[in-house]
GUBAKOL-102433 format. One line per 10 residues: for each residue x, y, z of C-alpha. Coordinates in Angstrom, 2 decimals, padded with zeros to 5 digits. Each point is the difference from the previous one (the first is absolute). Last residue first. Layout:
# residues N
X:Y:Z  ...
# end
This chain:
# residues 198
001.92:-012.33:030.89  001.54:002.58:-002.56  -000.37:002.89:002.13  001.76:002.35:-002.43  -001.91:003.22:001.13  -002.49:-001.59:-000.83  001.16:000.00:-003.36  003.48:000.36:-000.81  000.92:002.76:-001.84  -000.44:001.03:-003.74
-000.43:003.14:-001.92  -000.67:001.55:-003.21  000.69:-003.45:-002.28  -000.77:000.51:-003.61  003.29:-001.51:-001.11  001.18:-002.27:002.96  003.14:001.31:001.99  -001.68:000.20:002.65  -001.04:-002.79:000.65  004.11:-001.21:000.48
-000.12:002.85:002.31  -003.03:-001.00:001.81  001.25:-003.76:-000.06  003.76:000.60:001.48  -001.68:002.14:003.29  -002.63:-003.22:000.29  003.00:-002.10:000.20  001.78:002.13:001.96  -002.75:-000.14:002.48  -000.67:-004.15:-000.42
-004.08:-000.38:000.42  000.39:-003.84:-001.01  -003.08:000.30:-002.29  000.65:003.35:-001.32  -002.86:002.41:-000.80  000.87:002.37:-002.59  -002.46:003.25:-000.69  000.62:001.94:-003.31  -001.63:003.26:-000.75  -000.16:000.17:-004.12
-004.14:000.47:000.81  -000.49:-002.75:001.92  002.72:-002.50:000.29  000.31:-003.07:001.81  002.61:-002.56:000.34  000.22:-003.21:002.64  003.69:-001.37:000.06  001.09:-003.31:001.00  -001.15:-002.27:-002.70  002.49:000.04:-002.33
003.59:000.59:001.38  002.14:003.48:001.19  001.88:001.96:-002.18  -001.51:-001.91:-003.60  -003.40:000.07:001.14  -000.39:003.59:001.51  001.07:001.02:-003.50  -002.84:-002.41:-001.51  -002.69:001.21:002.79  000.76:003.96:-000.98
-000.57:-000.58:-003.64  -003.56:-002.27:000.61  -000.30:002.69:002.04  000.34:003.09:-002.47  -001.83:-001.75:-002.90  -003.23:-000.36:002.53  000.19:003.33:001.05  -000.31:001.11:-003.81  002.56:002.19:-000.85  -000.32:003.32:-001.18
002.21:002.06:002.36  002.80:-001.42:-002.05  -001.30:000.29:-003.60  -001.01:003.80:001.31  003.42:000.53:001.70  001.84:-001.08:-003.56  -002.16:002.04:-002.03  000.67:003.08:002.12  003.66:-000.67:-001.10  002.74:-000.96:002.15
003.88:000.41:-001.46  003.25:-001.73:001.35  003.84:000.58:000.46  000.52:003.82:-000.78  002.65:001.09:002.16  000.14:002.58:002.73  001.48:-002.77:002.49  -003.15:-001.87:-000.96  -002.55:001.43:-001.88  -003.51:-001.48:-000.79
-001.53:002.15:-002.95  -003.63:000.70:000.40  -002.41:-000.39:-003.03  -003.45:001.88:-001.01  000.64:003.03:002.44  -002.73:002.17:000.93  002.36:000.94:003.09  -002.16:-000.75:002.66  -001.64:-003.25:-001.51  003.60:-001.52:-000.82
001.05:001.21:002.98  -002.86:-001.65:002.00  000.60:-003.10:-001.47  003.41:-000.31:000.58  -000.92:000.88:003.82  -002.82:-002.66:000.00  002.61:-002.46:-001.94  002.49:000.18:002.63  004.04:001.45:-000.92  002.68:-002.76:-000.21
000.84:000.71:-003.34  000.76:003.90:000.48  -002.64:002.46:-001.32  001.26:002.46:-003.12  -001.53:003.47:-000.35  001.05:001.92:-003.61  001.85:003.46:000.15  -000.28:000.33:-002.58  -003.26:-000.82:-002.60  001.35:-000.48:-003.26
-001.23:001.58:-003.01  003.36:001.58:-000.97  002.44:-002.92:001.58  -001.65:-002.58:-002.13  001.56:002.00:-003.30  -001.78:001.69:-002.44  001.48:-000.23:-004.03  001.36:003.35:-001.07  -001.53:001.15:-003.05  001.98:-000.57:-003.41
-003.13:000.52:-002.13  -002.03:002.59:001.82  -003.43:-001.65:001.19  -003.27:001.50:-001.87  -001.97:002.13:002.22  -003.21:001.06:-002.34  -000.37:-004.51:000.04  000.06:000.56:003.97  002.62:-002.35:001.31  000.01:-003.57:000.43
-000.11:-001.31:003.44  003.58:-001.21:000.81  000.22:002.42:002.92  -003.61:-000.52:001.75  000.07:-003.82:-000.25  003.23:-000.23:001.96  -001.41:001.95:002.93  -002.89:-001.57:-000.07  002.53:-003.67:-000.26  001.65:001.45:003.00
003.53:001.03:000.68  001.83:-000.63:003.67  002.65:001.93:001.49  004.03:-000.16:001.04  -000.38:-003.41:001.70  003.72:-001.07:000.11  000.78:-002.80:-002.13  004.12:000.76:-000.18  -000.29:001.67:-003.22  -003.03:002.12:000.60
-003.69:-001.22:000.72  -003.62:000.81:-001.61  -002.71:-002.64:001.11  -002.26:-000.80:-002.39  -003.71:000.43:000.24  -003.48:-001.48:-001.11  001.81:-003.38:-000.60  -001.02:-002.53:-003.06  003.37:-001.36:-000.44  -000.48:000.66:-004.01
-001.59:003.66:000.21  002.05:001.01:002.93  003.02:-001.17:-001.66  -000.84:002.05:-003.39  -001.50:002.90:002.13  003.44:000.36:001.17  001.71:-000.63:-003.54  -001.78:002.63:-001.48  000.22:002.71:002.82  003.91:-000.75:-000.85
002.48:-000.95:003.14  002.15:002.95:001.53  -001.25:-000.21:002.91  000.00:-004.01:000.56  -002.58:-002.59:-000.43  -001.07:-002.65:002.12  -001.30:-003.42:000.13  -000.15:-001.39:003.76  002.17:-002.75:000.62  -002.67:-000.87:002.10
-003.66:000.55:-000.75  -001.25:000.25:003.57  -002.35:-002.00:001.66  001.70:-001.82:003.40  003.09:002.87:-000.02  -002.92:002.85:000.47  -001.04:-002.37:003.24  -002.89:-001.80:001.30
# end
């Protein structure tokens, strides 16, 4: 499986220049822990956090009364920046591992420095979440559609997936992994027996 297979695409995202207010605004109504931060031509430029949010639009202390008149805080003064980014095509172990490496709550996906997707830890938990059962019944429909009912044999233990094929064609069996895939909750998928599908 692949960042493109479960990310939020367009991503929302703010700019610079954008009000703390209207940040935690989006992130309150889209739900997101993070938005990415990108300049005029949607170039990852940093990410801001709803923490982060939270922390500037706490009230202050009642003995330190705001100044009428006080300049409002922008995105680009809580941001994190340089932010990571992970291309589309990247695996979900190595997305994973980011996300865990870098305490990061969402990952952007960049492409050609832009901003064209965003992963959240919630997404990879819904994802690695699925029931085996949910996952092949998935698998067996895609299988369906390329190649016929009744042809392909699909088991999965644990999100790995295992396709026997009755005709035991190679590109077949090449077509079906990726096609498997593909599946949400899927964490990797070959032909079983080493595709011996007699």
């Amino acid at each position: 499986m692949r960042a493109r297979d479960l990310m939020s695409s367009p991503a929302e995202t703010v700019r610079p220049w954008t009000s703390a207010d209207e940040a935690a605004e989006i992130l309150a109504e889209r739900g997101f822990p993070a938005l990415p931060v990108v300049d005029d031509d949607g170039r990852l430029v940093g990410i801001v956090t709803s923490a982060e949010l939270a922390r500037v639009r706490t009230p202050p202390e009642p003995r330190r009364p705001c100044h009428p008149g006080a300049i409002e805080t922008t995105v680009g003064a809580v941001m994190a920046s340089p932010a990571a980014g992970m291309p589309p095509g990247c695996d979900l172990a190595d997305l994973c591992r980011a996300l865990v490496d870098g305490k990061s709550q969402a990952m952007p996906i960049v492409e050609d420095s832009r901003v064209v997707g965003i992963v959240t830890r919630g997404d990879v938990v819904r994802v690695l979440a699925r029931a085996d059962t949910a996952i092949a019944a998935d698998v067996r429909h895609r299988l369906e559609v390329y190649g016929g009912t009744g042809r392909w044999k699909v088991e999965v233990h644990e999100g790995i997936v295992r396709i026997t094929d009755r005709y035991d064609d190679e590109t077949d069996r090449d077509v079906a992994t990726l096609l498997a895939l593909a599946v949400p909750g899927v964490v990797g998928a070959g032909p079983a027996d080493d595709g011996a599908g007699r």
